[in-house]
C-alpha positions in Angstrom: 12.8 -53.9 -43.7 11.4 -51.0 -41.4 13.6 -47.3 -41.5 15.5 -48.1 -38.0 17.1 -51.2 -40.0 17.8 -48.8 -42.7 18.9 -45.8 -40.4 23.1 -45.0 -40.3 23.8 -46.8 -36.4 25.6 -44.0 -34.2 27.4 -44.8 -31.1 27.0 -41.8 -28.5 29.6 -41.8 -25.0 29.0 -39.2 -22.7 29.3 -39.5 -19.1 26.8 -36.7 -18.6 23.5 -38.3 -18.3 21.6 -35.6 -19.0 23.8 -34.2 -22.7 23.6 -37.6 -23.7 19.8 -38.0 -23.4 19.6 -34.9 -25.3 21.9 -35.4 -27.7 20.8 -39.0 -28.2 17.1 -37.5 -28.7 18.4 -34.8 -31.5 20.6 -37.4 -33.5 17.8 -40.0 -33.7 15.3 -37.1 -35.1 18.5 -36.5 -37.5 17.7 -40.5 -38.7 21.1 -42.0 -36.8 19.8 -44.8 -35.0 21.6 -44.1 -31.9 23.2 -46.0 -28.6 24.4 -44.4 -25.6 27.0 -45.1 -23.3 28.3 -43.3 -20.3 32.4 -44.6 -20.6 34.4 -46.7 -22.8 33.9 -50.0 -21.2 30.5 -49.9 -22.0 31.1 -48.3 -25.1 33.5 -51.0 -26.3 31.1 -53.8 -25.8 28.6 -52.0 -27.6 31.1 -51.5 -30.6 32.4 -54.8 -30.5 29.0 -56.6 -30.5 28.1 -54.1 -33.6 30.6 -51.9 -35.1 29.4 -48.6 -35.4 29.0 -46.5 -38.9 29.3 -42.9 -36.4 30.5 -42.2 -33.3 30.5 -39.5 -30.8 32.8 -39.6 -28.3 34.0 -37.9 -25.2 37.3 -36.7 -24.6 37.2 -37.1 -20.7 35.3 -39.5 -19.0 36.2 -41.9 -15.9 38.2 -44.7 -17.0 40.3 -44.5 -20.0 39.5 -41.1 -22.1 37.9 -41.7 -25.1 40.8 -41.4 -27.1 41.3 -45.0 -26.2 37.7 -45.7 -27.7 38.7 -43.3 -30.6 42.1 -45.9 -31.3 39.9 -49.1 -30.6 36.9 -47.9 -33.1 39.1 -47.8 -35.8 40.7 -51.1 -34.8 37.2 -52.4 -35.3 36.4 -50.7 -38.1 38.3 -48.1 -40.5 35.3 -46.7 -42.0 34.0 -45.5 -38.8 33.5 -41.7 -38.9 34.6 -40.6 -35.4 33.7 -36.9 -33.4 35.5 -36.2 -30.6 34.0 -33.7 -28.2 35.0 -31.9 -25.2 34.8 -29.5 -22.8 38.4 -29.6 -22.6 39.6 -29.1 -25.8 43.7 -28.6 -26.8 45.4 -28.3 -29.3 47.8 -31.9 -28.3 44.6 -33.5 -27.9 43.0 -32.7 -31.1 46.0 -33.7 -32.7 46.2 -37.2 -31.3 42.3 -37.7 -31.8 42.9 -37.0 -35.8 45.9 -39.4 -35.6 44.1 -41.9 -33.9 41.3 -41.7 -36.5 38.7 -39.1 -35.5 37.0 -37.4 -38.1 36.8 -34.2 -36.4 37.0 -32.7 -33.8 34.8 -30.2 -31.9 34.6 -28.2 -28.4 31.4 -28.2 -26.0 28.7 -26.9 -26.3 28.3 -28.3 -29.6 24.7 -28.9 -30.9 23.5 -31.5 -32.7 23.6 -30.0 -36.3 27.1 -28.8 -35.8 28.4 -32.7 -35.0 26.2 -34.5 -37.8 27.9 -31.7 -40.7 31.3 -32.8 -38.7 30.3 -36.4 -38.8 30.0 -36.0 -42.8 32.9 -33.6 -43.5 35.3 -35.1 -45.7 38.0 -32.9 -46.0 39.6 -29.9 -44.3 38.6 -25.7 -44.6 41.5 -23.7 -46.2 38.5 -21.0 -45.9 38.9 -21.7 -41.9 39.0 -18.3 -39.7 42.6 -17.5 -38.5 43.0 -16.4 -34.7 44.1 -12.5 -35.2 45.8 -12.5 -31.8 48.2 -14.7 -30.2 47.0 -17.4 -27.3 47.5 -16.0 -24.0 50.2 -17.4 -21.4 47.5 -19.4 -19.7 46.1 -21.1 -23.0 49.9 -21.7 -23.9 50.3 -22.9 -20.4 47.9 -25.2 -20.6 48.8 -26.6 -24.1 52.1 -27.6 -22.5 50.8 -29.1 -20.1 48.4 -31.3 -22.0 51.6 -32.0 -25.1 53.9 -33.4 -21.9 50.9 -35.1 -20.3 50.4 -36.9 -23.9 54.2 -37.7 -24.1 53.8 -39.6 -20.7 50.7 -41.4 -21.8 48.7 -39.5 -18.9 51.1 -40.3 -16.2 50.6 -37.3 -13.6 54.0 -37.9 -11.9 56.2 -38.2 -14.8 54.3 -35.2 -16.6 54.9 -33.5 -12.8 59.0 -34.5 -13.2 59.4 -33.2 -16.5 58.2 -29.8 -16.5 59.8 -29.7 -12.5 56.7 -28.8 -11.0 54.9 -30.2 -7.7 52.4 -32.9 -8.5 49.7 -31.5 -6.6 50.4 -28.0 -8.7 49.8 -30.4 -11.8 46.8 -31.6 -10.7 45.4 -28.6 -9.4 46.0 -27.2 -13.3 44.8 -30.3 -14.8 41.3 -29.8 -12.3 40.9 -26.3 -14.3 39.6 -25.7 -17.5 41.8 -23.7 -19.9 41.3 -20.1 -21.3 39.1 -19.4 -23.8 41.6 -17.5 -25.7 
C-alpha cells in the first residue's frame, strides 16, 4: 500500500478555477488526497462514486449552492467532516450549513491551514471573541434578507413578496456583497 492509498480523501468544490488549483495544491502537501470539482453535479458523482472522509465546499456556485452538496454528503456518509466556505457569508447561512451537517464554517479568504484546523475541530470555542459593537443596518439588512431567502428555499419572487420590496431591488441586493461589519 503506497501513502496516497493511506492519505485522508478530501473532496474540494469551487467554482473558481484558479482558488481551487491552489487550494487543491496546499491540502495535498497537508497529506489529504484531494479531488476538485467546480459545482455540485460534479461534486455529487464524485461523492457518490467514493464517499468522501473531508469536504470543502462552496457556499455559491452555479447550480444548486453547496448547501445542497453539504445535505447530500451527509446522506452519503455521517462521518463526513464538512467546511463550508464563502465569500458570502451570513449568519442564516451558517446556521443551515451546521444544521445540515457542516463541520464548520469559515468566510473567504481562508487559507489552507485555517480550513484543515476547521476540518478537525470537534467542538465549539466558549473562548471565541465577542463583536464589541452592534452590526450595522446594512449587515442587519442583509441578514434579513438572506433568513427570508432561506424561508423561501431561494425563491427570489416570494422572498421579493414577503419583505414587499421590488424584485429587481432584491436582486440588485442579492448581486452585492454584504458589509464587513
Amino acid at each position: 500500500m503506497n501513502d496516497a492509498d493511506e492519505s485522508p480523501s478530501l473532496l474540494l468544490v469551487d467554482d473558481d478555477p484558479t482558488f481551487r488549483q491552489v487550494l487543491s495544491t496546499a491540502l495535498t502537501k497537508r497529506g489529504f488526497s484531494v479531488s476538485t470539482a467546480s459545482d455540485v453535479e460534479q461534486a455529487l458523482e464524485l461523492a457518490e462514486a467514493n464517499p468522501p472522509e473531508y469536504a470543502v465546499v462552496d457556499l455559491k456556485m452555479p447550480g444548486p449552492s453547496g448547501l445542497v452538496l453539504v445535505k447530500r454528503l451527509q446522506e452519503l456518509d455521517a462521518a463526513t467532516r464538512i467546511v463550508m466556505l464563502t465569500g458570502y457569508a451570513s449568519i442564516a447561512t451558517a446556521v443551515e450549513a451546521v444544521k445540515l451537517g457542516a463541520t464548520h464554517y469559515l468566510s473567504k479568504p481562508a487559507n489552507a491551514d485555517e480550513i484543515v484546523a476547521a476540518l478537525h475541530k470537534t467542538a465549539g470555542d466558549e473562548t471565541a471573541p465577542l463583536s464589541p459593537a452592534p452590526l450595522s443596518v446594512e449587515r442587519l439588512e442583509w441578514e434579513h434578507i438572506q433568513k427570508v431567502l432561506g424561508d423561501n428555499g431561494g425563491n427570489i419572487s416570494a422572498t421579493a413578496r414577503d419583505l414587499k420590496m421590488h424584485r429587481r431591488t432584491l436582486q440588485r441586493k442579492l448581486g452585492k456583497h454584504p458589509s464587513k461589519d
